[in-house]
C-alpha positions in Angstrom: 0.0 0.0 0.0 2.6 2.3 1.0 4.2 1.8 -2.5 1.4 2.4 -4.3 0.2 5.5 -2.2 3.5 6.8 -1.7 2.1 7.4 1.9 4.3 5.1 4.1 2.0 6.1 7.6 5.2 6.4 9.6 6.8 9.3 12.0 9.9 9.7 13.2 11.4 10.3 16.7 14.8 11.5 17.6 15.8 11.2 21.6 18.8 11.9 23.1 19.8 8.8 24.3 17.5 5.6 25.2 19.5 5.3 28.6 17.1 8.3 30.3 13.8 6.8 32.0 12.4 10.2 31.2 12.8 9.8 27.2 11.7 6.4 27.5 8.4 7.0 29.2 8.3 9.8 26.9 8.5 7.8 23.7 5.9 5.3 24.9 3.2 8.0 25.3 4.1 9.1 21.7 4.0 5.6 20.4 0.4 4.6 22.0 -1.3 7.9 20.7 0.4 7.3 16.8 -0.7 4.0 16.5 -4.1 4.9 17.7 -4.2 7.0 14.9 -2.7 4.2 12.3 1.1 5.7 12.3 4.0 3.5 13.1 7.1 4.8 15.0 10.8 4.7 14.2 13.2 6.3 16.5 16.6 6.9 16.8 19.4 8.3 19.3 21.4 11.5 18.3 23.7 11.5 21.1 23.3 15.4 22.0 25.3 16.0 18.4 23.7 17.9 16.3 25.8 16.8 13.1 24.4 13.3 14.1 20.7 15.1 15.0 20.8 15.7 11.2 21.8 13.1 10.4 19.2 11.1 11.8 16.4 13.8 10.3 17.8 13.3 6.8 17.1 9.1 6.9 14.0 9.9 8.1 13.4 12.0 5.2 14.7 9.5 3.0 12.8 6.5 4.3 9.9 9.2 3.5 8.3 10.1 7.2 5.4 11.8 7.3 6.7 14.3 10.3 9.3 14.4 12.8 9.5 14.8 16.6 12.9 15.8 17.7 13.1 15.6 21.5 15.9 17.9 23.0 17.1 19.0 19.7 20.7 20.3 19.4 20.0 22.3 16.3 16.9 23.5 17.5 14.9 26.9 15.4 17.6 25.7 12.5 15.1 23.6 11.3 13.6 26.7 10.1 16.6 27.5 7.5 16.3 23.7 6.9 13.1 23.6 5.5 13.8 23.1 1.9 16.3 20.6 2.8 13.8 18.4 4.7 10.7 19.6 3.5 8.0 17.6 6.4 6.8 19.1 9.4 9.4 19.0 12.1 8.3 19.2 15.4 10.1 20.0 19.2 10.4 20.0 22.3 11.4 23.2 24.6 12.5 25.4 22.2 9.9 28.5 22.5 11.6 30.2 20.0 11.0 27.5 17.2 7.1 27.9 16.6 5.9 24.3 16.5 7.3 23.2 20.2 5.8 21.4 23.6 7.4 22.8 26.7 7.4 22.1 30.4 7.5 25.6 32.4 11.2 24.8 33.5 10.5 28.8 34.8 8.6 28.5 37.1 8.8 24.7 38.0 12.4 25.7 39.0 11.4 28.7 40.6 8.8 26.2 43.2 12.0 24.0 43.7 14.1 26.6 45.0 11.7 28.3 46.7 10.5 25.4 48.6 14.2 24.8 50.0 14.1 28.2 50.9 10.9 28.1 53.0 12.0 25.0 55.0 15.0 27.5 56.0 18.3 26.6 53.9 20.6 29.6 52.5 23.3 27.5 51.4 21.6 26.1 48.0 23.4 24.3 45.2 22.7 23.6 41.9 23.7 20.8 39.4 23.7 22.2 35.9 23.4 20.0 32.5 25.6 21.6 30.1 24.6 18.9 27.5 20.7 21.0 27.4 21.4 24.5 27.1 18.0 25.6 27.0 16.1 24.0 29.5 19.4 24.3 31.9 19.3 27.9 31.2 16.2 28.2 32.4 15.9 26.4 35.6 19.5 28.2 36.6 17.8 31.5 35.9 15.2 31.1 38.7 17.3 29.2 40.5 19.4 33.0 40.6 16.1 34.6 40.9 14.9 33.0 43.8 17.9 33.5 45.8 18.2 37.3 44.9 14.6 38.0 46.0 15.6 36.1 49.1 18.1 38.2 49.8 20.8 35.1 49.1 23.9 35.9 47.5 24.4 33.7 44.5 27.6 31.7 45.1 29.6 30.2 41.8 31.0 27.7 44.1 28.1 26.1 44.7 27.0 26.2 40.7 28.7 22.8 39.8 28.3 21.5 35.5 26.7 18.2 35.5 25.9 15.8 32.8 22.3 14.4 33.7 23.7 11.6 34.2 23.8 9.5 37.4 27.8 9.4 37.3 27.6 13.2 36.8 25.4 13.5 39.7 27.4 11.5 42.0 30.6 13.2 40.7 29.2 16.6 41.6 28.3 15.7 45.6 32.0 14.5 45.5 32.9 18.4 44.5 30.1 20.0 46.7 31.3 18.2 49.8 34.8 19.4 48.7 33.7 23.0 49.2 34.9 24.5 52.7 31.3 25.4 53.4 28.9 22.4 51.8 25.7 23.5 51.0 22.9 22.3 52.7 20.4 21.7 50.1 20.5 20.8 46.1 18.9 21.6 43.4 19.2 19.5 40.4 19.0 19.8 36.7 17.1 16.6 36.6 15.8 13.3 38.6 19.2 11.4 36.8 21.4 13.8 38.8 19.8 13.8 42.0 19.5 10.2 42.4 23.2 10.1 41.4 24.0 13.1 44.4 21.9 10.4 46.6 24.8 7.9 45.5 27.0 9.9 46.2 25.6 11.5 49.6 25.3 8.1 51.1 28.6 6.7 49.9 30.1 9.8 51.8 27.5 8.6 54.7 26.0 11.8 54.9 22.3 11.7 55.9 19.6 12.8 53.7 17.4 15.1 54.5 19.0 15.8 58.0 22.6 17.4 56.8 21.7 17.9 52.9 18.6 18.1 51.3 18.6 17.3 47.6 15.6 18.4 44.8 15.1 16.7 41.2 13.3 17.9 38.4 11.1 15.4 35.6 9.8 12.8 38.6 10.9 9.7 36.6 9.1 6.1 37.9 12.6 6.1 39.9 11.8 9.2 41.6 9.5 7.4 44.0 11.2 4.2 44.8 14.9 5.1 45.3 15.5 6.6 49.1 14.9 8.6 50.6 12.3 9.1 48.3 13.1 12.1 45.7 11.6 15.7 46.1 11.2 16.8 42.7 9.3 18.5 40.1 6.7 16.6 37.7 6.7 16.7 34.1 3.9 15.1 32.6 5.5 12.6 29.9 1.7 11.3 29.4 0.6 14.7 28.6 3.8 15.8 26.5 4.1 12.9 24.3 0.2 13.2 23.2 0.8 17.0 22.7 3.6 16.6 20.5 2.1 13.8 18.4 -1.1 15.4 18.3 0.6 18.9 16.8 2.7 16.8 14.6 -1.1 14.9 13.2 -2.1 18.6 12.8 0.9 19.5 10.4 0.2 16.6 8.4 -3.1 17.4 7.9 -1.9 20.8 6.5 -3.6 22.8 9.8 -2.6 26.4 10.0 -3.7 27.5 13.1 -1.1 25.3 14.8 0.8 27.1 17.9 3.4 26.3 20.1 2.6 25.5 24.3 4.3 25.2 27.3 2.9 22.7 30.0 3.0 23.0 33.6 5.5 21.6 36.1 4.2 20.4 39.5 6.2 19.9 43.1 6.0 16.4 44.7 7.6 16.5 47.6 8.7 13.3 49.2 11.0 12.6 51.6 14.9 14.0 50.2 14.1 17.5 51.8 13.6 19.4 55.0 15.3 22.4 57.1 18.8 22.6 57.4 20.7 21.0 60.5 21.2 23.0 63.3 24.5 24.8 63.3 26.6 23.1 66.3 
């Protein structure tokens, strides 16, 4: 059929990488809501490269997709100068800039992390960036400066440490935090990978969480809830994502022109990985 139609029903998906729990989960909600709708999936891994991103995008084009989710695209509103190179409706995730995109509010759901560690009392606040997601880390280390200004908290660079969003990167940063003459006493991190990898390495240096260091997350990954203590972190709905972006994707297709881009919001769950600071001795 797809031979003689020349219509071969298919999308394609770009991630990241298929090691994080939060792409994966992602994927699936994508994948359920296109083959509801008679589309098949293929998906590949760019690595965070952007020569490989394009790559990818160009044997999609080839194996003739009918659109394209890119999820934390490297290139990002490029695809805009691409457009008679790959001539299908591209679509993204947080880039506001780019006019077909699906964002979480990384604003202001950073903005509720850091301002719940500073309502429990802790002025020492750290955070764990992610170098390898410029706009997103951006973003959340914007309010996380924010929050401590209009707290009257100096912003300290020590305590700014460049992470990976990985769980090696996370557990390499608590080794650099605890390093610091004066530790902080809470964290803030880029995302859930990191902060379960600061627990690692918080409990490898047998330092008790939440009573000497509290520690944040952000995406609430299945993880999230079963590692321990359980994670404090910020929600992003990978249900209500992936239907978004396939759905605006579907309305592309179709040849829709009222199509606009939205940002999602970002909820705090707190569990058990925060609370006030110690009392000083």
């Amino acid at each position: 059929r797809s031979l003689v139609t020349r219509d071969t029903a298919t999308i394609g998906v770009v991630i990241t990488m298929a090691s994080d729990p939060f792409l994966t989960h992602l994927v699936t909600s994508i994948e359920e809501v296109a083959q509801e709708q008679g589309y098949s999936v293929l998906m590949s891994s760019s690595y965070l490269d952007p020569d490989r991103e394009l790559e990818v995008v160009g044997a999609f084009h080839g194996r003739r997709t009918r659109g394209i989710i890119v999820i934390g695209s490297q290139v990002d509103t490029g695809y805009l100068q691409l457009r008679d190179r790959f001539p299908l409706p591209v679509v993204l995730t947080n880039c506001r800039t780019y006019p077909y995109s699906v964002s979480t509010d990384n604003v202001a759901g950073a903005r509720r992390a850091v301002e719940h560690l500073v309502q429990l009392g802790h002025r020492r606040i750290a955070y764990i960036a992610n170098r390898c997601s410029q706009r997103s880390n951006r973003d959340r280390l914007t309010s996380y400066q924010q929050v401590l200004a209009a707290n009257g908290i100096p912003v300290n660079e020590d305590l700014i440490i460049e992470g990976d969003g990985t769980l090696q990167g996370g557990n390499a940063a608590a080794r650099i935090l605890l390093s610091r003459t004066h530790p902080p006493t809470a964290v803030f991190c880029f995302n859930d990978m990191t902060a379960i990898g600061v627990l690692s390495g918080l409990q490898q240096a047998k330092i008790q969480v939440p009573e000497e260091i509290s520690v944040v997350g952000f995406d609430d990954v299945e993880f999230a809830a079963h590692c321990y203590p359980r994670l404090t972190t910020i929600r992003q709905s990978t249900d209500l994502m992936g239907q978004r972006l396939i759905h605006m994707l579907l309305e592309l297709i179709q040849g829709q022109e009222d199509v606009e881009s939205e940002v999602l919001p970002a909820e705090l769950v707190i569990r058990d990985s925060t609370g006030p600071p110690p009392t000083p001795a």
